[in-house]
C-alpha positions as CSV (number, residue, x, y, z in Angstrom):
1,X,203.0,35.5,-106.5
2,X,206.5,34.8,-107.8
3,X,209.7,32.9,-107.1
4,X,212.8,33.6,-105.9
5,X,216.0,31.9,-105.9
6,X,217.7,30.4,-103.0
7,X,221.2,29.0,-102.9
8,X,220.0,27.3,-106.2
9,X,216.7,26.4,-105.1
10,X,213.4,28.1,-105.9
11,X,211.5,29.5,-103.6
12,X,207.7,30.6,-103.7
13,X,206.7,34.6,-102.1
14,X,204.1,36.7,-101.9
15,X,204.1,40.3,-101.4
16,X,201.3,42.3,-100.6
17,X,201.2,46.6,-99.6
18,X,203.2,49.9,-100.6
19,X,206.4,48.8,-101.2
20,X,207.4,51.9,-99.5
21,X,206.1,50.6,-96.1
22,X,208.4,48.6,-93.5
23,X,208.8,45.4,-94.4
24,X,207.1,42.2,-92.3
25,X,208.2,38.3,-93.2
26,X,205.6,35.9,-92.5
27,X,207.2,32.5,-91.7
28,X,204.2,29.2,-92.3
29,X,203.9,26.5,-89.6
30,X,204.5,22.8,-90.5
31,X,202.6,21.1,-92.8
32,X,201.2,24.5,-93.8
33,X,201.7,26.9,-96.5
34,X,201.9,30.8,-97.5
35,X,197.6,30.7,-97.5
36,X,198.0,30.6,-93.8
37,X,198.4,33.7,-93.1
38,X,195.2,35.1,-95.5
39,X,192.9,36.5,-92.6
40,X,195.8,38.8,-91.3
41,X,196.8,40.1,-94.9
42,X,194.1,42.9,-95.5
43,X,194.8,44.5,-92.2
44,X,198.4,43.7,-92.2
45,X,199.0,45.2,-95.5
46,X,197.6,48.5,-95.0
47,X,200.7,49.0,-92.7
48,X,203.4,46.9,-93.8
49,X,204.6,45.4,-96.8
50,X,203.8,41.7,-96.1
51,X,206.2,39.4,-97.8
52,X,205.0,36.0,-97.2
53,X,207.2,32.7,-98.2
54,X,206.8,28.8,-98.3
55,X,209.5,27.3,-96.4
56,X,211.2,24.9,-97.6
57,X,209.5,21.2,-98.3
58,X,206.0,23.5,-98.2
59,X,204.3,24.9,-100.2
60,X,205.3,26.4,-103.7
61,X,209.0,25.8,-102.2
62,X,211.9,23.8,-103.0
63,X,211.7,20.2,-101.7
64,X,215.2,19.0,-101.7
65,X,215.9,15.9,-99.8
66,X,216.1,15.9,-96.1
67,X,216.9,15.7,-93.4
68,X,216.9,19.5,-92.8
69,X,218.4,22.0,-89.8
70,X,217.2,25.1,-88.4
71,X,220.1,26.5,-89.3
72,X,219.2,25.7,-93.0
73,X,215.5,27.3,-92.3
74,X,217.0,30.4,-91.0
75,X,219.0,31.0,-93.4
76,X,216.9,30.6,-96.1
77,X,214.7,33.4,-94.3
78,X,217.5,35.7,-94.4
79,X,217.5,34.4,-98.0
80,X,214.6,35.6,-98.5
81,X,215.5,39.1,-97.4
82,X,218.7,39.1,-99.8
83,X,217.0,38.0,-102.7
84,X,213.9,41.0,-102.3
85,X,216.6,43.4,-101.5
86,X,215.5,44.2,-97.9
87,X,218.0,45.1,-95.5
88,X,215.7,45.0,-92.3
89,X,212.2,43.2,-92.0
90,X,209.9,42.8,-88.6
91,X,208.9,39.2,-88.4
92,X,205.8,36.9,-87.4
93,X,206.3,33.2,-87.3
94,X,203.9,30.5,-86.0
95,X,205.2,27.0,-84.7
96,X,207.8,26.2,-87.1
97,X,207.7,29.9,-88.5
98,X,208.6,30.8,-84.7
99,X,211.7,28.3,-84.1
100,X,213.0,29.9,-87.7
101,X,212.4,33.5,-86.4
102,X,214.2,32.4,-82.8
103,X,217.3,31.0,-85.0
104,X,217.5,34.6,-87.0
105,X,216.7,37.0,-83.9
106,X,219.8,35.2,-82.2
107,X,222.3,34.6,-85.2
108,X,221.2,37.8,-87.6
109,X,219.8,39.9,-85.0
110,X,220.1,43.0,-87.1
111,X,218.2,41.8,-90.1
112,X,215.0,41.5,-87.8
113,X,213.2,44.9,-86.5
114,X,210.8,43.8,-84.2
115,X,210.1,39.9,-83.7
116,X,206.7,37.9,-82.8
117,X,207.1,34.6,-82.1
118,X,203.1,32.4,-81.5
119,X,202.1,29.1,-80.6
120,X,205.9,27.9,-80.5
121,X,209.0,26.2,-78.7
122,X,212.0,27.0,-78.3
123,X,213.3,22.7,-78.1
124,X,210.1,20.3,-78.4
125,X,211.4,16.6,-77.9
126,X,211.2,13.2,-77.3
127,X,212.9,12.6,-80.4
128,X,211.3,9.6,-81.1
129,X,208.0,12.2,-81.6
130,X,209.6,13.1,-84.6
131,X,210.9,9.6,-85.5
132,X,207.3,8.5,-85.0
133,X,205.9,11.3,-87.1
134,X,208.6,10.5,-90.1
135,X,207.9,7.7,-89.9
136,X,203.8,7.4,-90.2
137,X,204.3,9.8,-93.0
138,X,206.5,6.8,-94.8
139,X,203.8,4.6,-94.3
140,X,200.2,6.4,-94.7
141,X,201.2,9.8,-96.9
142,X,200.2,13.3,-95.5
143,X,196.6,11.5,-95.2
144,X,198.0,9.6,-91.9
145,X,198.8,12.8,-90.5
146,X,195.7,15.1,-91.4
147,X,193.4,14.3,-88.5
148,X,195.5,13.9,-85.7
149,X,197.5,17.3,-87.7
150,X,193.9,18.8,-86.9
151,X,192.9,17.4,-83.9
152,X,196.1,19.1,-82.0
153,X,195.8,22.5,-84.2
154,X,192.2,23.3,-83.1
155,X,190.1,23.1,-80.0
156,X,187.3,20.7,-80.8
157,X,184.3,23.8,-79.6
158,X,186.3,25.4,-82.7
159,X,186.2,22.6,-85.0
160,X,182.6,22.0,-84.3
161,X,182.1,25.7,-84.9
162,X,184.1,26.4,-88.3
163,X,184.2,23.3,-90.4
164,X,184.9,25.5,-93.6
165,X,188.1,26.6,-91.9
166,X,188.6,23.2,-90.8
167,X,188.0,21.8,-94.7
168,X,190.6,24.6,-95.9
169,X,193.2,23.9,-93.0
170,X,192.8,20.3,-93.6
171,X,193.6,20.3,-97.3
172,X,196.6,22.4,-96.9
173,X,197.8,19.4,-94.7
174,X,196.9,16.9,-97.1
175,X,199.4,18.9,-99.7
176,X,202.1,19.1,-97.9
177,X,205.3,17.1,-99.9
178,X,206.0,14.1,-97.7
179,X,209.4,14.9,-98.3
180,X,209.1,18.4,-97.2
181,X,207.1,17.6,-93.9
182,X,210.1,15.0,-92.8
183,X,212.9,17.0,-93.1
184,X,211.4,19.9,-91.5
185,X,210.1,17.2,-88.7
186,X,214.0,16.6,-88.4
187,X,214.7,20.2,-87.5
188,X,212.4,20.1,-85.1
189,X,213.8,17.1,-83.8
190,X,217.1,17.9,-83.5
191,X,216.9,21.8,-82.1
192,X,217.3,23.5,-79.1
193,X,217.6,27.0,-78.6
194,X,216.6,27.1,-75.0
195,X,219.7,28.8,-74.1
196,X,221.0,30.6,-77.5
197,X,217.7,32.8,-77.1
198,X,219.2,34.8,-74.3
199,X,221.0,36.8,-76.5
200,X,217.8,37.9,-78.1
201,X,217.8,41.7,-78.1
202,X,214.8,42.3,-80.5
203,X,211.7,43.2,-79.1
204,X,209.9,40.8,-78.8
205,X,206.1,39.6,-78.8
206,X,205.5,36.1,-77.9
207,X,201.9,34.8,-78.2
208,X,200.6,31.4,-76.5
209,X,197.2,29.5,-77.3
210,X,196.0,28.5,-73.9
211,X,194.8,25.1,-75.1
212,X,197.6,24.4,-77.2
213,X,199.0,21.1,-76.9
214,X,201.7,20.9,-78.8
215,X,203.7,24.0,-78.0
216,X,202.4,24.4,-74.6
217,X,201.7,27.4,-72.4
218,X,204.8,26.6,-70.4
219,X,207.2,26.1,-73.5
220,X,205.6,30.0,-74.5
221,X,206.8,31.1,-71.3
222,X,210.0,29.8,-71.4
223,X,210.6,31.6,-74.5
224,X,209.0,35.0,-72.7
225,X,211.2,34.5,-69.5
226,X,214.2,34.0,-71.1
227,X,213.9,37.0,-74.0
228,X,214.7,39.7,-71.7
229,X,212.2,42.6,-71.8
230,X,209.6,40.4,-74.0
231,X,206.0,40.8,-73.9
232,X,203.6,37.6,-73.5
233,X,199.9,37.7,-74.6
234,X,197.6,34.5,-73.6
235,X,195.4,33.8,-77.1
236,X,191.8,31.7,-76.6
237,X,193.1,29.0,-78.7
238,X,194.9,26.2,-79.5
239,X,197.7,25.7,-81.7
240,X,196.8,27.8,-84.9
241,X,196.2,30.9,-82.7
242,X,195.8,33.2,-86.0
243,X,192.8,31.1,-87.5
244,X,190.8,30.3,-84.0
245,X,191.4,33.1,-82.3
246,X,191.9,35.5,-85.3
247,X,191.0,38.9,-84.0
248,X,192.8,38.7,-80.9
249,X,196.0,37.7,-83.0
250,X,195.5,40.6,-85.4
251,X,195.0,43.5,-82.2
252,X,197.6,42.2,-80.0
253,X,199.8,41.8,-83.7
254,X,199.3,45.4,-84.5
255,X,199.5,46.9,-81.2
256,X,203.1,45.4,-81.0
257,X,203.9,46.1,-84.1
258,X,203.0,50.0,-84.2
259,X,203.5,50.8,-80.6
């Protein structure tokens, strides 16, 4: 692991794979980190080199104050890219990770190759969602958030199932800075790319859990319909499609990758 620098601000990667491999950024949900993304690295890696990174407020990451923008996010993804010296990376993002890939497939289309976008939204109101969510973390800490944060990432047959996932998913919650998990609550908040994703002219992979409710099957294909030329896959899941249904994530990953 290591840090970069930001616009002033340090930033926490990891990269794993032959450097001399096409590059793939990783982009973490909210109230998540980097770790996320361990059950796709030993496949991923034997084809790509994987550069994982803690957005900002998560993680190893920067927590300046908030409130933040996707704007912001986006940029510090192409960030990322400057600071590794990569010219051109595919991307994956979940949730969050998705809405920051959307922002840089329509504003920096030709730093991204090809572009996967799972369990996300392209605007995801009321705002007083987010207001509410801001505010509960005020009040209770990250411990407020944790099991209703579960309860919405997981299908309950799956957290009945895995409670050593559950155990690990659940701390990374609880360690989310406050801070970090408000201001990125903002940019949620306060974004809507429903139209600016038009001009997306990536290809494009879009992956929707079936029992996610809180980027729903219809906010997935909203995103599909209105990527021209995109491809949709359904995943047996909820909101963290990569951890419940993680084999499924990794084959229709890699097909769309290496196709």
């Amino acid at each position: 692991m290591s840090t970069i620098t930001i616009d002033g601000l340090p930033f926490h990667v990891r990269i794993d794979g032959d450097s001399a491999k096409p590059a793939l950024l990783v982009s973490n949900s909210l109230s998540s980190d980097l770790s996320m993304w361990d059950g796709q690295i030993p496949e991923w890696s034997k084809h790509f080199r994987v550069v994982r990174y803690d957005q900002r407020g998560h993680g190893g990451s920067a927590v300046p104050d908030g409130p933040y923008s996707m704007e912001r996010l986006g940029r510090d993804a192409i960030g990322v890219l400057d600071a590794l010296g990569i010219e051109q990376a595919h991307w994956c993002g979940l949730s969050l990770g998705g809405m920051t890939g959307m922002w840089v497939a329509t504003h920096a289309p030709h730093r991204l190759g090809r572009v996967i976008l799972a369990n996300t939204a392209a605007q995801m109101g009321p705002p007083d969602l987010w207001n509410g969510r801001i505010r509960m973390a005020t009040r209770g800490g990250m411990e407020a958030l944790a099991d209703p944060t579960i309860t919405r990432w997981f299908t309950q047959d799956f957290i009945a199932r895995a409670p050593d996932e559950i155990a690990r998913m659940r701390a990374m919650v609880l360690r989310t800075p406050v801070k970090g998990y408000q201001g990125c609550c903002a940019a949620i908040r306060d974004m809507d790319q429903r139209e600016a994703i038009r001009r997306v002219g990536n290809p494009t992979l879009v992956l929707i859990g079936k029992h996610d409710p809180a980027t729903t099957p219809a906010a997935g294909q909203l995103i599909h319909e209105r990527i021209a030329g995109s491809k949709a896959v359904m995943l047996d899941a909820a909101h963290i499609g990569n951890v419940e249904d993680a084999q499924a994530f990794l084959k229709a990953t890699l097909d769309f990758l290496l196709g």
